[in-house]
C-alpha positions in Angstrom: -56.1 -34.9 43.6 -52.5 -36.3 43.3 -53.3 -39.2 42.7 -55.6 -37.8 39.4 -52.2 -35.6 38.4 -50.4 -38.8 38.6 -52.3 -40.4 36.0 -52.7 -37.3 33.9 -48.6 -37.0 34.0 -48.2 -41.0 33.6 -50.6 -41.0 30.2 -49.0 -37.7 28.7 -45.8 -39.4 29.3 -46.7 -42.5 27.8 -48.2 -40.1 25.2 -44.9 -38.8 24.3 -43.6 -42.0 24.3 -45.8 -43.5 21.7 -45.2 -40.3 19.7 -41.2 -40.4 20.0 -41.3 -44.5 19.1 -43.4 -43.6 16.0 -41.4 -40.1 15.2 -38.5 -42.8 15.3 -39.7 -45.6 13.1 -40.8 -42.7 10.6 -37.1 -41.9 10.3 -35.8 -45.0 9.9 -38.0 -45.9 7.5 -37.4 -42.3 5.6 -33.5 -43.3 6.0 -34.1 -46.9 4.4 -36.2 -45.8 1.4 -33.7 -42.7 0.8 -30.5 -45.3 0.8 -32.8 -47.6 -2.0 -33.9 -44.7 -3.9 -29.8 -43.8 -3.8 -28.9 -47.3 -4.4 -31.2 -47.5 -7.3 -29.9 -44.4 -8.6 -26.4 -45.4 -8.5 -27.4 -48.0 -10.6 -29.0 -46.7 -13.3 -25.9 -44.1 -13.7 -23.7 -46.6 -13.7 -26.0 -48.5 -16.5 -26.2 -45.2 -18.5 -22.6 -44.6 -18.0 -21.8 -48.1 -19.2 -23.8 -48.0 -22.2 -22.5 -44.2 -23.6 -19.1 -45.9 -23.3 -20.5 -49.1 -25.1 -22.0 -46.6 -27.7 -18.7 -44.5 -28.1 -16.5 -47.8 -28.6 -19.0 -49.0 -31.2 -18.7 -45.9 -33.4 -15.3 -45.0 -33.0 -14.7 -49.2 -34.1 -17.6 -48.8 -37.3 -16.5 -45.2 -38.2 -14.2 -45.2 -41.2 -14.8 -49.0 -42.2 -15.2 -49.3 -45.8 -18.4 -52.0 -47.8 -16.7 -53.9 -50.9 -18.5 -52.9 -53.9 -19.1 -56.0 -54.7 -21.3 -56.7 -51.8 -24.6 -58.1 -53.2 -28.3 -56.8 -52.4 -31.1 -57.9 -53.7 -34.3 -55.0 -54.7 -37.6 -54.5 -53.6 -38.5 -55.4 -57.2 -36.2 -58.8 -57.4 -33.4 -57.9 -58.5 -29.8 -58.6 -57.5 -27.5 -55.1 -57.3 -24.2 -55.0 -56.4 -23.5 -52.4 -53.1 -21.5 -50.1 -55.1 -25.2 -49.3 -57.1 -25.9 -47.4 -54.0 -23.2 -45.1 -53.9 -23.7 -42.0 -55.9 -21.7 -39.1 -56.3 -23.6 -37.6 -53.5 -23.4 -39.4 -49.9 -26.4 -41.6 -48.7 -27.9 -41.9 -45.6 -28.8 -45.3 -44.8 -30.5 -47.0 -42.2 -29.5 -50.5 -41.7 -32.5 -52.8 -40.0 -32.7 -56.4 -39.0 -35.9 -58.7 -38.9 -34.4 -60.7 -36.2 -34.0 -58.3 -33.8 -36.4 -55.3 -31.9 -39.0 -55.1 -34.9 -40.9 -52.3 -32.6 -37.2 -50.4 -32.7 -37.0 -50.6 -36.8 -40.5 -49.6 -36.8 -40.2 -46.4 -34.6 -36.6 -45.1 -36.5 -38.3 -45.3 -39.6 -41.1 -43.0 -38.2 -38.0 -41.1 -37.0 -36.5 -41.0 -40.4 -39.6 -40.0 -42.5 -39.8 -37.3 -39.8 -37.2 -35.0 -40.8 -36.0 -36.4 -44.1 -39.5 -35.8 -45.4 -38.9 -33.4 -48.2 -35.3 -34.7 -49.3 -34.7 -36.5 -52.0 -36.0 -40.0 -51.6 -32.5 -41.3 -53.5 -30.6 -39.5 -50.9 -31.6 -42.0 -48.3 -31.5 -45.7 -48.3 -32.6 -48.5 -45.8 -30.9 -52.3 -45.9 -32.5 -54.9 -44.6 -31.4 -58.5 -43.4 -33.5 -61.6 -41.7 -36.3 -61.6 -43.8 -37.7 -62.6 -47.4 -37.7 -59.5 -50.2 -41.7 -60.1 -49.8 -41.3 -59.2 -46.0 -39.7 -56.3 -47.3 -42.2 -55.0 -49.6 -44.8 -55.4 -46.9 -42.9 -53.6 -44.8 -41.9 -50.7 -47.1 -45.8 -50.6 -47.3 -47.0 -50.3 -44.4 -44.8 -48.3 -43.0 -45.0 -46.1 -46.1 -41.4 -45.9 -46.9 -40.8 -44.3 -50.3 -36.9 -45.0 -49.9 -34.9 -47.3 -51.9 -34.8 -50.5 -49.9 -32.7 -53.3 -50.6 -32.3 -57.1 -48.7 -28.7 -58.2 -47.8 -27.6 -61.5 -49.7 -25.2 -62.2 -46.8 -26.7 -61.8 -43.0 -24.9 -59.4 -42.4 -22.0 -56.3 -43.2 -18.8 -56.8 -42.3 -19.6 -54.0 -39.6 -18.7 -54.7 -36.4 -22.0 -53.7 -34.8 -24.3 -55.7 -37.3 -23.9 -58.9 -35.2 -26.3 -57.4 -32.6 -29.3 -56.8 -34.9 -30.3 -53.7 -33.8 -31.1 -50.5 -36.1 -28.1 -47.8 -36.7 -26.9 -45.8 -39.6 -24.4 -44.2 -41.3 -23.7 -42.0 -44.1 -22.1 -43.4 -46.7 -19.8 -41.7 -49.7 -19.4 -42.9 -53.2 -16.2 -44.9 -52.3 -17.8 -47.2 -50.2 -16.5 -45.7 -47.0 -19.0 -45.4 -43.8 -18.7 -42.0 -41.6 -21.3 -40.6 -39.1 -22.4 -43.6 -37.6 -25.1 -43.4 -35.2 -26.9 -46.1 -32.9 -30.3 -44.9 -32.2 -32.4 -45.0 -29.0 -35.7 -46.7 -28.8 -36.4 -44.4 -26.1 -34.8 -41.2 -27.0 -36.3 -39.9 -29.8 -34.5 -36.5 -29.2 -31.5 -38.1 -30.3 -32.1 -39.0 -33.2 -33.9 -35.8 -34.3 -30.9 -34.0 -33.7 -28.6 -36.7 -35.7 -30.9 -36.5 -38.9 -31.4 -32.5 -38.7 -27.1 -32.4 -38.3 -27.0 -35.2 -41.4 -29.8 -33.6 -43.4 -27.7 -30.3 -43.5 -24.7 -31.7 -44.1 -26.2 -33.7 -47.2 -28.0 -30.3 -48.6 -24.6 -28.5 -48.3 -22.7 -30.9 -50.1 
């Protein structure tokens, strides 16, 4: 008889045992993911932090700059226009794109664009283009069913300093030539750039 409550006490022992060695790798395994899941956290703050800040310091450096009117462009239909053609007593919205960059990115903020700026007067908006051939362009223009003015940069690039990087942004420009409410658009925040176009689209009905 003792010697069967012996065994019954050894085996819930080693029981418990088993159960505490298990409880314990659990935990540490719990503590290991939770300090990745932190680390990788950490990270992408840090990324997100770094890249409002990259953001900011690329507007406050392209806000205010000013395009020489005699910047060339060359039409949709072939012919050469000089930048000043584009401003009109009333500002313009326009949306600068490069083919050598993220062609899904041009694609998806000219969906953007047509979004809100729908109804407005197509001569109120205006999209540049750079890195391709004017018949790139008009293909383009087509299938993405732009009804915009759309012209193709002579030179590479503006004298902007965020043009170098070949990625999509926009500004509003007046009839001086002088750039305001620049914006660098998100491929993956599409709320963003609602809420530019619905702040720019009032601002261009009001004035």
């Amino acid at each position: 008889m003792k010697n069967k409550l012996n065994k019954f006490v050894f085996i819930v022992l080693w029981g418990i045992n088993i159960l505490f060695v298990f409880i314990v790798h659990k935990n540490r395994k719990l503590i290991s993911d939770y300090h990745t899941a932190n680390l990788t956290l950490n990270e992408n703050l840090k990324n997100q932090k770094n890249q409002v800040y990259s953001r900011l310091a690329m507007r406050i450096e392209s806000d205010d700059a000013t395009i020489p009117p005699d910047f060339q462009m060359e039409t949709y239909a072939g012919e050469i226009v000089n930048f000043i053609n584009l401003c009109s007593s009333n500002s313009t919205l326009v949306l600068r794109i490069s083919f050598l960059g993220c062609q899904l990115c041009n694609i998806s903020e000219c969906q953007r664009l047509k979004e809100v700026f729908r109804d407005t007067v197509k001569d109120r908006v205006a999209i540049i283009f750079s890195g391709a051939r004017i018949s790139e362009v008009i293909e383009f223009k087509k299938l993405n069913n732009l009804e915009y003015n759309c012209y193709l940069l002579e030179e590479e690039i503006l004298d902007i300093p965020f043009d170098k990087r070949n990625k999509p942004y926009l500004f509003v420009l007046n009839a001086y030539g002088e750039i305001s409410s620049f914006f660098i658009p998100d491929l993956n925040d599409s709320k963003l750039s609602s809420i530019y176009y619905s702040e720019i689209k009032k601002k261009m009905i009001l004035h």
